[in-house]
C-alpha positions in Angstrom: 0.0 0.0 0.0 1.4 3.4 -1.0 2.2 5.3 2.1 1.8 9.5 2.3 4.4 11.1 4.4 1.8 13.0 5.8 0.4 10.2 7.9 3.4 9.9 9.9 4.8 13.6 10.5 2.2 16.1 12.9 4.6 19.0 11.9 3.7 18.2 8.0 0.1 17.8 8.4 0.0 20.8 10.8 1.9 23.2 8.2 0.1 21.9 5.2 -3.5 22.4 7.7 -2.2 26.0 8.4 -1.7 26.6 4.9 -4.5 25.8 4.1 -6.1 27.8 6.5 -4.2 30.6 5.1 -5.3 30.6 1.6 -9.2 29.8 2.6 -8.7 33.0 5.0 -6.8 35.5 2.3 -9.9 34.2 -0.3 -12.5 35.1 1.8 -11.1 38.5 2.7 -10.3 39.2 -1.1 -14.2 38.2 -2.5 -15.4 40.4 0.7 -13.3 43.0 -0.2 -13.9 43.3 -3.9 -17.4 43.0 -3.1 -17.7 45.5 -1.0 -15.7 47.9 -3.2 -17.9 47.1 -6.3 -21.1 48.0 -4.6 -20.0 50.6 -2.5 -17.1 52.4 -4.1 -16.8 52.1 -7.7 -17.5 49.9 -10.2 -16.6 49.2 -14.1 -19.0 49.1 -16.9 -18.6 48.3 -20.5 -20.1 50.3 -23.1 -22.8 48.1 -25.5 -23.8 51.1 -27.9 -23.2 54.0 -29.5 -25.4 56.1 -28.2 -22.7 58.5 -25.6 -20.3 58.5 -28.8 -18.7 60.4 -29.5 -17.8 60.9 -25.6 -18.0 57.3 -24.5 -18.0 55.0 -27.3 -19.0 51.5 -27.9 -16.7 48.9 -26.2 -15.0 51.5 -23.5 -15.0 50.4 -20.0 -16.2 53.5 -17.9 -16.1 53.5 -13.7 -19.3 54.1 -11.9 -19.5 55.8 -8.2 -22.6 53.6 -6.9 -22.8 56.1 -3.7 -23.1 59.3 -6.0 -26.9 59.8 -6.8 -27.5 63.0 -7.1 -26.0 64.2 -10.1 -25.4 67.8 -11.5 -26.3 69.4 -15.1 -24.3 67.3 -17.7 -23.2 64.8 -15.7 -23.2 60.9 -17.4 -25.3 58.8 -14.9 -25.8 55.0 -15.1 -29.8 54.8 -15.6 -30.4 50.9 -13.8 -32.7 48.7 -15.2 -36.4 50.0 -16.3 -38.5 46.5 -16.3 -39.2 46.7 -12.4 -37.4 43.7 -11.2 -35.2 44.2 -8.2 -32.0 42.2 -7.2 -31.7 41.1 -3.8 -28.1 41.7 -1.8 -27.0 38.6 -2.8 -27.6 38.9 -6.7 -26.3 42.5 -7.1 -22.7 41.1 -5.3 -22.5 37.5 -6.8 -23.2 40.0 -10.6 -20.5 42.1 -9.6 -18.0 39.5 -8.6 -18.7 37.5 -11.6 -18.5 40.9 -13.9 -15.1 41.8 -12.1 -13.4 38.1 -12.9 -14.9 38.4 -16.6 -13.5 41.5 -17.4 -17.0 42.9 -17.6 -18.3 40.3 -20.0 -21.2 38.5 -18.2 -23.8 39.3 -15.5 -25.7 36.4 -14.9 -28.5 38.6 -13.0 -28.2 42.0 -15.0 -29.1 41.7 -18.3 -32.3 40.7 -20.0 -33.4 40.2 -24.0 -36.2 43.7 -22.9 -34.4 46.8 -23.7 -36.0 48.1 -20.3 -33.7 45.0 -18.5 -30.6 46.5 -19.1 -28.7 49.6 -17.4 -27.3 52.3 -19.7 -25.5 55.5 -19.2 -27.3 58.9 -20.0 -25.9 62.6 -19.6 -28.5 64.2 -17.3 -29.9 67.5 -18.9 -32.3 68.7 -16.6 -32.7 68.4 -12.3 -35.9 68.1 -10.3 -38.6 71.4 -10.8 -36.6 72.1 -13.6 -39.0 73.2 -17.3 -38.1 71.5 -20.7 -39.2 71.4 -24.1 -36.9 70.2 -27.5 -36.7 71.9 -30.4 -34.7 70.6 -33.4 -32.8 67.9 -31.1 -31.5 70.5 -28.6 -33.0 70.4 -25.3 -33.9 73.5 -23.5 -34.4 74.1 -19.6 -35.6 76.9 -17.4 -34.1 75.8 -14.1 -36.0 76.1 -11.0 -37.1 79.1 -9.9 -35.7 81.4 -12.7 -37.5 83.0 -15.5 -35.3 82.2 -18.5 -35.1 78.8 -20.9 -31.1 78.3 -21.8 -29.8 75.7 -24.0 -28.4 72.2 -22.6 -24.9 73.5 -23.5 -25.3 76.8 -21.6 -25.9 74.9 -18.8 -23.5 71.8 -18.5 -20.2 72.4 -16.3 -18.5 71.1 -19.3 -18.4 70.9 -23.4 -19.7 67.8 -25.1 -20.8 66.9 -28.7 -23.8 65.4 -29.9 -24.4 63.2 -33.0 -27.7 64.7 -35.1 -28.5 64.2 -38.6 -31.4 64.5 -40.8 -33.8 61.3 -40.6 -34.2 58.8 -42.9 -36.7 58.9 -45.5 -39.8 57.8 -44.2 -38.7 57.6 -40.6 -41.2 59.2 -38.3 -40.0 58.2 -34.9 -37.1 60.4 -34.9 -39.0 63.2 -36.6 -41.5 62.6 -33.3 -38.6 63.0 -31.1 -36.8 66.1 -32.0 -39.1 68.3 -30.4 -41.7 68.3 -27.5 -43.7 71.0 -25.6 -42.6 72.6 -22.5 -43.4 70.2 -19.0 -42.2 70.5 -16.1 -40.5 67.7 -13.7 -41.4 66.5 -10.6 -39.8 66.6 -7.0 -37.5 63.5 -8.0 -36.8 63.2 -11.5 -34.3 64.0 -13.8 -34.4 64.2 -17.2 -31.6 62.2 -19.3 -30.4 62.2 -23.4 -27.7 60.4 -24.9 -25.5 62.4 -27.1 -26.2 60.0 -30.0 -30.0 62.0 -30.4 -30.8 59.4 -33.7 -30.0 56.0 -31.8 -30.4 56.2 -28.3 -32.9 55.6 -26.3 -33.8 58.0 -23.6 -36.3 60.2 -21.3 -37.9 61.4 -24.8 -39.0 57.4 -24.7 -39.0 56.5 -21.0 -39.9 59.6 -19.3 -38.2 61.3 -16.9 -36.0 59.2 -15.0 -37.0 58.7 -10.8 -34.2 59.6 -8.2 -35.2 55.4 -7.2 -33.4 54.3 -11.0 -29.7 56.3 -10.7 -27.1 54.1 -10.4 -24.7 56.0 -9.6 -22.4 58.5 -11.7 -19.9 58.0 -14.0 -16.5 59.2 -13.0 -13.5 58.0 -15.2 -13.2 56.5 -18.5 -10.6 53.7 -18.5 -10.7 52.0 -21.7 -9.0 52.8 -24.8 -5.9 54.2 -22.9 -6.1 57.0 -25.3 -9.0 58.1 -24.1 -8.0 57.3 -20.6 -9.5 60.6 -18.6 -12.0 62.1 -15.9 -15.7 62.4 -16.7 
């Protein structure tokens, strides 16, 4: 009978035991610690669209402060998921865990086949009590309290570009959504746009988007290095 060298030496199979212990201890602390950074700190996300481009395009890997929901006037927000389901604890850590060893490639709880199942980033335009209406693709806002509609550009802290064209011959939808009348939003909404104004989906479709829905803001772009810079 083949005989293990561990059966006869305590030393051995108290050092191998300890090691053991060691590695079980260090895993455990690393999966609590990522976990805990990736729900409460910052998170990545990967870009499935065009519609932030020319800002964030498709395929770039942009990091998302979960703890900052309450976003100023141009700031790029992820919207979460619009179809009403709701992860538990459990689900929104295992999805993050499994998104952070995958290089972002697979959530086995985030996405869905409904457009309204999956999270996307927006740049909100317009804060709670603010007025808006659209005109010709551009979005205009009267701010709380003040007399005076400005242009989205006038009012973002910083510069960005949008991608408008004519519609397609015998498109109506985007026809229908590059312009609506003036309405006002409500104590917890914000109203969101992607810069793509011909593909994206947004609160011209949705709505505006409840205070419950922000996920969190977008604070770095990571990926492609040359692009590599503070949102």
């Amino acid at each position: 009978m083949r005989q293990n060298i561990y059966d006869y030496d305590y030393e051995l199979r108290r050092a191998r035991s300890k090691r053991i212990m060691t590695v079980t201890v260090t895993s455990v602390l690393v999966i609590a610690f990522l976990t805990l950074f990736l729900n409460l700190v910052m998170f990545p996300v990967v870009v499935k669209s065009d519609s932030m481009s020319s800002e964030v395009d498709r395929n770039s890997v942009v990091f998302v402060m979960p703890l900052d929901r309450n976003p100023s006037r141009g700031d790029i927000i992820l919207v979460n998921r619009r179809d009403g389901v709701s992860l538990s604890w459990w689900q929104n850590a295992l999805d993050s865990l499994v998104a952070f060893f995958t290089l972002q490639q697979y959530r086995p709880f985030a996405h869905s086949s409904k457009v309204t199942g999956n999270s996307c980033l927006r740049r909100v335009l317009a804060l709670p009590g603010d007025s808006v209406y659209m005109k010709d693709f551009i979005l205009y806002v009267k701010p709380a309290g003040q007399t005076h509609f400005l242009t989205e550009f006038e009012l973002a802290k910083s510069p960005y570009q949008l991608t408008i064209s004519a519609p397609k011959a015998g498109s109506t939808l985007l026809a229908l959504s590059s312009s609506f009348e003036e309405f006002v939003l409500g104590p917890d909404q914000y109203f969101v746009l992607a810069d793509n104004r011909e593909s994206g989906s947004d609160s011209r479709v949705w709505g505006a988007v409840p205070e419950s829905l922000v996920g969190g803001r977008a604070v770095l772009e990571a990926f492609p290095f040359n692009k590599f810079s503070l949102l």
